[in-house]
PyMOL Python script that loads the backbone (N, CA, C, O; Angstrom):
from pymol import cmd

cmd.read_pdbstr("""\
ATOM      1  N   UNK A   1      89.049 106.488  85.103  1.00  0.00           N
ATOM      2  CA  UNK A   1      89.115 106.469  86.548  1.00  0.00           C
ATOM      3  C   UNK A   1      88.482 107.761  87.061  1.00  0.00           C
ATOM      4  O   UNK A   1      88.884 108.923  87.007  1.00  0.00           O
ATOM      5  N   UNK A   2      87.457 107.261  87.536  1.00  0.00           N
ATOM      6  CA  UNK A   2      86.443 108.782  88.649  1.00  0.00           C
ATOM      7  C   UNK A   2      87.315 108.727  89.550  1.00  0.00           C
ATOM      8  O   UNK A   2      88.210 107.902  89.728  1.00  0.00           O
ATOM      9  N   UNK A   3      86.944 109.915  90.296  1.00  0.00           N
ATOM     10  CA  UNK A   3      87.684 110.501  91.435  1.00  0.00           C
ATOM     11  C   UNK A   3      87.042 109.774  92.283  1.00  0.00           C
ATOM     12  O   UNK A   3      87.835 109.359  93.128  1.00  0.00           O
ATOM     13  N   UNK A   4      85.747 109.336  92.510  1.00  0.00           N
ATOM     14  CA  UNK A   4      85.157 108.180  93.377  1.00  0.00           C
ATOM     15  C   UNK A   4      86.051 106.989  94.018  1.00  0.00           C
ATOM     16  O   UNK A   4      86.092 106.538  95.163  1.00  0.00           O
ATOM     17  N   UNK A   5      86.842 106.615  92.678  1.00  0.00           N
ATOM     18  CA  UNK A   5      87.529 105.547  92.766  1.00  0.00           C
ATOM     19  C   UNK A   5      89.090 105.703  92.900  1.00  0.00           C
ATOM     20  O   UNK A   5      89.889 104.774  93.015  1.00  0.00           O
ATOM     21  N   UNK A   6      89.398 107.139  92.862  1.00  0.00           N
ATOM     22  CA  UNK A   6      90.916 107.465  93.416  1.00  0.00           C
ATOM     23  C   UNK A   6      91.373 107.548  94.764  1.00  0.00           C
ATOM     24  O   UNK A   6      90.906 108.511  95.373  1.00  0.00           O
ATOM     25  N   UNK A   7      92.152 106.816  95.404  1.00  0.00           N
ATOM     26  CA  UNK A   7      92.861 107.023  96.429  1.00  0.00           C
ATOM     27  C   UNK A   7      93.978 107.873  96.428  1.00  0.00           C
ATOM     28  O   UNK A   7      94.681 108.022  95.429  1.00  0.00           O
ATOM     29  N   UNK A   8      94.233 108.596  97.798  1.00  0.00           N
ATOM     30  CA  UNK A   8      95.256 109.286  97.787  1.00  0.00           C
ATOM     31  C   UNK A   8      96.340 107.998  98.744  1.00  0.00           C
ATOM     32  O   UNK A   8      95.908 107.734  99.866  1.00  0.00           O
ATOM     33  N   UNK A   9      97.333 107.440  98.416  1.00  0.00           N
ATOM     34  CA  UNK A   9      98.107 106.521  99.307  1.00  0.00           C
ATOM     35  C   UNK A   9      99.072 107.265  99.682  1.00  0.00           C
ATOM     36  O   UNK A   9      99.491 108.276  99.118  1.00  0.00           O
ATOM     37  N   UNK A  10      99.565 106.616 100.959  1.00  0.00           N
ATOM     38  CA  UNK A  10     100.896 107.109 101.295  1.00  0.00           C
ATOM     39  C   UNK A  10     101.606 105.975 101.823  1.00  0.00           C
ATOM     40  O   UNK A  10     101.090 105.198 102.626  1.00  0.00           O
ATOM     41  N   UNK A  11     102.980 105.848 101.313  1.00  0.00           N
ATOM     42  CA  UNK A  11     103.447 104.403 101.714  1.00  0.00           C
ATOM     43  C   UNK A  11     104.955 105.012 102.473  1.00  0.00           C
ATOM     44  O   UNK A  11     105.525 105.998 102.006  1.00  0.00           O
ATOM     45  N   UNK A  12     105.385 104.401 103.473  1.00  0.00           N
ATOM     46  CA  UNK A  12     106.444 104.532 104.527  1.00  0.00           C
ATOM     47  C   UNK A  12     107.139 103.671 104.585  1.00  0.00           C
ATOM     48  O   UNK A  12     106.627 102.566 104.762  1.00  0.00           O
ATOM     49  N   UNK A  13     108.313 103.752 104.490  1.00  0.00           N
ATOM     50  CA  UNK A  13     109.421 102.771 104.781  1.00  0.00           C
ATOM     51  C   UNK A  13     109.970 102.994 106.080  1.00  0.00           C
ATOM     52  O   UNK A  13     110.347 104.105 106.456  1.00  0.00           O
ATOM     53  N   UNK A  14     110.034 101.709 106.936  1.00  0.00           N
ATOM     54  CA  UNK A  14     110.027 102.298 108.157  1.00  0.00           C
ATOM     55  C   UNK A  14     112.030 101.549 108.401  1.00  0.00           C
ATOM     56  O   UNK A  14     112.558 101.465 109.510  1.00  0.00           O
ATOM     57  N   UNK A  15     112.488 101.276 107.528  1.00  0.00           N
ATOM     58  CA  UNK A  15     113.974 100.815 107.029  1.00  0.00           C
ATOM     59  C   UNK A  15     114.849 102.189 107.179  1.00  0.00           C
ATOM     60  O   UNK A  15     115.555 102.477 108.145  1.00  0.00           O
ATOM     61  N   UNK A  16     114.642 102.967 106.009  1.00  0.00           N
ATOM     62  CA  UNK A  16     115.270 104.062 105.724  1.00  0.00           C
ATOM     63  C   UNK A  16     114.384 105.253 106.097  1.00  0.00           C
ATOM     64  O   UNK A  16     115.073 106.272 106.139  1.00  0.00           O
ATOM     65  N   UNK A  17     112.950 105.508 106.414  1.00  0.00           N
ATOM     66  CA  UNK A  17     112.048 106.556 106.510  1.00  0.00           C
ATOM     67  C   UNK A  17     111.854 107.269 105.207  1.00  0.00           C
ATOM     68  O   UNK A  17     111.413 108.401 105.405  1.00  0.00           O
ATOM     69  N   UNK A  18     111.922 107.163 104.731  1.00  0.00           N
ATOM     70  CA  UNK A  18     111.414 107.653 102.902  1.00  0.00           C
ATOM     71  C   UNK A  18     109.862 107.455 103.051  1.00  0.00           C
ATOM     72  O   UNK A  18     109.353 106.515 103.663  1.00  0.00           O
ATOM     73  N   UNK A  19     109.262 108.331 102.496  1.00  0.00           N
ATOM     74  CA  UNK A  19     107.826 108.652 102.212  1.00  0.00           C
ATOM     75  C   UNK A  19     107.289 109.050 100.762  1.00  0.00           C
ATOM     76  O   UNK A  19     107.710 110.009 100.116  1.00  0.00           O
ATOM     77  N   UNK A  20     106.434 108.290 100.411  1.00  0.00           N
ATOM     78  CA  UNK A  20     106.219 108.568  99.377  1.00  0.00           C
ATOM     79  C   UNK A  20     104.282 108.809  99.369  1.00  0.00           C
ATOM     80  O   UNK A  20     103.467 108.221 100.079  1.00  0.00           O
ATOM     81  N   UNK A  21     104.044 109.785  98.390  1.00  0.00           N
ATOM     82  CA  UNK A  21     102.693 110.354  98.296  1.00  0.00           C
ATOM     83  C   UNK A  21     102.374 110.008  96.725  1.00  0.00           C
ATOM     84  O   UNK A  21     102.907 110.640  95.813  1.00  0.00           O
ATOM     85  N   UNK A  22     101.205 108.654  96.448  1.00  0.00           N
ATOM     86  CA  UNK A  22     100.697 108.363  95.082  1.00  0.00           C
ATOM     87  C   UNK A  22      99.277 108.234  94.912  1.00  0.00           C
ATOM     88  O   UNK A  22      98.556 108.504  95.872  1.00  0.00           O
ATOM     89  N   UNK A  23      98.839 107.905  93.960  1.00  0.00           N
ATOM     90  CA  UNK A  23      96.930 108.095  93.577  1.00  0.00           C
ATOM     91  C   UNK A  23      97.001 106.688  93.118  1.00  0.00           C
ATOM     92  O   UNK A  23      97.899 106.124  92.492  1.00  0.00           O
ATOM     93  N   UNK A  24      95.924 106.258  93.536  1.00  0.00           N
ATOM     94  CA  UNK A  24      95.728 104.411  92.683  1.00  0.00           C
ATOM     95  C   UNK A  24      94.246 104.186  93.267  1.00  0.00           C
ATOM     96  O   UNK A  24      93.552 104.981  93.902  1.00  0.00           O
ATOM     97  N   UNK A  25      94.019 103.124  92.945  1.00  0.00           N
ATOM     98  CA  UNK A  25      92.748 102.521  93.427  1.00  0.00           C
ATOM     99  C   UNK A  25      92.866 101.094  93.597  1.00  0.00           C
ATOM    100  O   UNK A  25      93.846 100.430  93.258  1.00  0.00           O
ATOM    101  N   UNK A  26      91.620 100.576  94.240  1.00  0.00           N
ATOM    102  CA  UNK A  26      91.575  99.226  94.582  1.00  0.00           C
ATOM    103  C   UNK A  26      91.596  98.549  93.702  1.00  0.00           C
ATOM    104  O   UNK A  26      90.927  99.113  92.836  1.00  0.00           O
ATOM    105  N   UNK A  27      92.070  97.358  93.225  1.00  0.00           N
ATOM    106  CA  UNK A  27      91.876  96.525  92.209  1.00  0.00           C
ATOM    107  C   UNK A  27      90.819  95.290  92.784  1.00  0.00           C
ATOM    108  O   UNK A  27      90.511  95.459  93.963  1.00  0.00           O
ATOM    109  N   UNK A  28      90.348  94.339  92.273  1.00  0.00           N
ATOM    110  CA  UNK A  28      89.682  92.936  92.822  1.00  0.00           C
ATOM    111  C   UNK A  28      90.163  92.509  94.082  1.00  0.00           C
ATOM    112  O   UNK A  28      89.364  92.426  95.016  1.00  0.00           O
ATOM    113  N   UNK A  29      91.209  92.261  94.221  1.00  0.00           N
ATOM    114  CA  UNK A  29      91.748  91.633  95.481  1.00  0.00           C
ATOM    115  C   UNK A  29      91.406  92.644  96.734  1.00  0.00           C
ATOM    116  O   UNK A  29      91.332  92.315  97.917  1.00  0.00           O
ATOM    117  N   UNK A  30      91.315  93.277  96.465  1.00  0.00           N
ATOM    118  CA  UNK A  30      90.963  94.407  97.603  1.00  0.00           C
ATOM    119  C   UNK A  30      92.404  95.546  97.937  1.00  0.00           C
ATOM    120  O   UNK A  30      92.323  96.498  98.713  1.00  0.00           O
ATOM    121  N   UNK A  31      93.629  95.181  97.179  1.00  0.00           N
ATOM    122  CA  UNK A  31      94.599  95.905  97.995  1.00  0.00           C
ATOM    123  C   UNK A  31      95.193  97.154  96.630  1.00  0.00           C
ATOM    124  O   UNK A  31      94.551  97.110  95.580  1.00  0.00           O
ATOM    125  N   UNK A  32      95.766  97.656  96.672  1.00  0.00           N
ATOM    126  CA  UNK A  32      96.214  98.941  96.253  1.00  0.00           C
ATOM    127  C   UNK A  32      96.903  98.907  95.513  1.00  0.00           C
ATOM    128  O   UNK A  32      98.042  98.504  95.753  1.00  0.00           O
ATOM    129  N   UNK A  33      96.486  99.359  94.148  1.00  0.00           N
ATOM    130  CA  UNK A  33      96.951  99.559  92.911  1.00  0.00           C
ATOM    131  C   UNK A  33      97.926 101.264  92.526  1.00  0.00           C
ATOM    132  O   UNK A  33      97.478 102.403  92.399  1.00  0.00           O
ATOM    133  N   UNK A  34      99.196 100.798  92.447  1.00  0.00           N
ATOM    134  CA  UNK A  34      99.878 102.528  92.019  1.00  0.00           C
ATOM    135  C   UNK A  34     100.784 102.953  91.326  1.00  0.00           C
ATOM    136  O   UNK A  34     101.067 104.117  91.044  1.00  0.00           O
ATOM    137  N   UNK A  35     101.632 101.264  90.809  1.00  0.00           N
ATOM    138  CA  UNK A  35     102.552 101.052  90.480  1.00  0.00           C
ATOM    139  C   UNK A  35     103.778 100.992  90.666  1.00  0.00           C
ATOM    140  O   UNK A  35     104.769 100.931  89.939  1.00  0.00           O
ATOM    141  N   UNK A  36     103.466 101.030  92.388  1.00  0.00           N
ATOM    142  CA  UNK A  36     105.236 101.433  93.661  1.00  0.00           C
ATOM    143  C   UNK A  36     105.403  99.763  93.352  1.00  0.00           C
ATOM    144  O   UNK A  36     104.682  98.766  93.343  1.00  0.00           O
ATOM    145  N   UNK A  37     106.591 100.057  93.145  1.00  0.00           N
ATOM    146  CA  UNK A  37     107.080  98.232  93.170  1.00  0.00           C
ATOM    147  C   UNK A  37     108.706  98.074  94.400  1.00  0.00           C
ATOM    148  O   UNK A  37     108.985  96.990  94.913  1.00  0.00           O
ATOM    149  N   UNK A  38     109.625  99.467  94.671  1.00  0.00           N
ATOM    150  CA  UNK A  38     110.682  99.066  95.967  1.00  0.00           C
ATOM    151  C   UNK A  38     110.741 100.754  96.221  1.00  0.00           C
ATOM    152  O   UNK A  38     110.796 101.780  95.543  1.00  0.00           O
ATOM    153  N   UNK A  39     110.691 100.360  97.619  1.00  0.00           N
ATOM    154  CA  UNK A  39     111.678 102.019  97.931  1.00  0.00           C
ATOM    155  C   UNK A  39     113.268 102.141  97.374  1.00  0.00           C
ATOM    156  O   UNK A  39     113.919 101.253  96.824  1.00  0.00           O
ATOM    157  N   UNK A  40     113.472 102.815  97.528  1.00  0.00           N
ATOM    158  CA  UNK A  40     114.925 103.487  96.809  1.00  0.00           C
ATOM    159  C   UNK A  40     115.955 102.727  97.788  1.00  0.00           C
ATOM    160  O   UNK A  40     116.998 102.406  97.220  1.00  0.00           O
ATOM    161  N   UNK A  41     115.865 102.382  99.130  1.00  0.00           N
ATOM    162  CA  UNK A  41     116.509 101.343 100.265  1.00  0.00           C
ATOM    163  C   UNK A  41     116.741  99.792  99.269  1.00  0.00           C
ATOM    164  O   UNK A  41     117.751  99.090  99.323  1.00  0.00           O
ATOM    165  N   UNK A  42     115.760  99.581  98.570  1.00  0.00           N
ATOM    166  CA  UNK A  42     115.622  98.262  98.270  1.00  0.00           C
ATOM    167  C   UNK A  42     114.539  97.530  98.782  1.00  0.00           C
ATOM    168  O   UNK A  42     114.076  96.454  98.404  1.00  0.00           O
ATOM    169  N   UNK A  43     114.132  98.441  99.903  1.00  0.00           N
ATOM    170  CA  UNK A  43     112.775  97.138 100.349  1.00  0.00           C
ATOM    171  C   UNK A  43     111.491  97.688  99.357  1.00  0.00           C
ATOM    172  O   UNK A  43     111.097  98.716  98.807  1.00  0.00           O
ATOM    173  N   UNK A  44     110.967  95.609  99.611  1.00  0.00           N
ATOM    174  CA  UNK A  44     110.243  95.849  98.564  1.00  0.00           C
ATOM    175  C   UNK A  44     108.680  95.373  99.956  1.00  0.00           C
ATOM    176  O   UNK A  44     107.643  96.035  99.999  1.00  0.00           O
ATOM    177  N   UNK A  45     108.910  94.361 100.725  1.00  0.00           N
ATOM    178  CA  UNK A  45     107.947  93.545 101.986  1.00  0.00           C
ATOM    179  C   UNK A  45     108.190  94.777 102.984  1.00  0.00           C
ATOM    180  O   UNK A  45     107.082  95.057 102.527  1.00  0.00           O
ATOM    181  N   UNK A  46     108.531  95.806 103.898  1.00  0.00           N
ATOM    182  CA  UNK A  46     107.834  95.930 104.915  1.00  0.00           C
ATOM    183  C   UNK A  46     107.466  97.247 104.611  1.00  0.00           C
ATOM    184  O   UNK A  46     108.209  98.079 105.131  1.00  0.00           O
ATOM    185  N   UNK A  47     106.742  97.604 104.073  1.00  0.00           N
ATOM    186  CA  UNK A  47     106.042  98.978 103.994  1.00  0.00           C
ATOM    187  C   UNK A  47     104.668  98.921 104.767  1.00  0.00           C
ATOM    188  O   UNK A  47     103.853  97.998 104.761  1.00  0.00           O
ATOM    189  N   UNK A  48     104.583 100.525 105.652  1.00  0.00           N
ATOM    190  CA  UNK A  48     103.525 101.078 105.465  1.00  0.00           C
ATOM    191  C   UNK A  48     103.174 101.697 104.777  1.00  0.00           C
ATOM    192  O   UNK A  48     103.972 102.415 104.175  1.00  0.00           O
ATOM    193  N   UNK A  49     101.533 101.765 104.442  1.00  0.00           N
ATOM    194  CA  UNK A  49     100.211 101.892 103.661  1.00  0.00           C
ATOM    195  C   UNK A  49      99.378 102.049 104.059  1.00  0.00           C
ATOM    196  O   UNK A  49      98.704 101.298 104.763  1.00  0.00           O
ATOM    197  N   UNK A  50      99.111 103.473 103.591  1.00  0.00           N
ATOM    198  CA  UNK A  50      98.040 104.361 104.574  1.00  0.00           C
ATOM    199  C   UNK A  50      96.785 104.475 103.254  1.00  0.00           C
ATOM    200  O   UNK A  50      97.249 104.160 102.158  1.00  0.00           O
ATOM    201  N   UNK A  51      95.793 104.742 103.244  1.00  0.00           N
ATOM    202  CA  UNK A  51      94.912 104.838 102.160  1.00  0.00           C
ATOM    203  C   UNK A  51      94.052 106.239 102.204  1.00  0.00           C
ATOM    204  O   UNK A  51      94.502 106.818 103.193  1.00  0.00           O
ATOM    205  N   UNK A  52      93.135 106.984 101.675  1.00  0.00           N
ATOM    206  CA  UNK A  52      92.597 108.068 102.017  1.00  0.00           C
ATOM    207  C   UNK A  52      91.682 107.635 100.930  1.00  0.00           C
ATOM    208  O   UNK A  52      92.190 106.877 100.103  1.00  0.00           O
ATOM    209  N   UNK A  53      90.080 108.054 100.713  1.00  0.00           N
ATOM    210  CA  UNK A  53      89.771 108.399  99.317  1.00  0.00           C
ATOM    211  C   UNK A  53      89.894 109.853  99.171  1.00  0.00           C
ATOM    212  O   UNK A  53      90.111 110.633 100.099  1.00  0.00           O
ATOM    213  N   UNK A  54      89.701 110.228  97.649  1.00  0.00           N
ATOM    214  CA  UNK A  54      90.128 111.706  97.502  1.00  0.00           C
ATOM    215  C   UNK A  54      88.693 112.364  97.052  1.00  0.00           C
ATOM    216  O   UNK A  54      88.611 113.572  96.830  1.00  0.00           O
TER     217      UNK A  54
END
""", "prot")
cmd.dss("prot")
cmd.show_as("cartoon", "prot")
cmd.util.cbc("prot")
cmd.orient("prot")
């Protein structure tokens, strides 16, 4: 993985407000690869997802 292809993400739970700061990249489908699977609340559907490249 080039740095070309690293994103800096930031994903928000707008439930509990927890923020989290990870690196991933796009996969085929077009959406964001990072390995976040729930916030610590339990939600796993309403997150924001912010993208940056790095």
């Amino acid at each position: 993985m080039t740095t070309a292809n690293r994103y800096r993400i930031v994903i928000r739970c707008p439930l509990c407000g927890e923020k989290y700061i990870l690196r991933g990249k796009r996969n085929e489908n077009g959406d964001y690869e990072t390995g976040f699977k729930q916030c610590v609340c339990g939600n796993e559907d309403q997150l924001i997802i912010e993208a940056s490249p790095e």
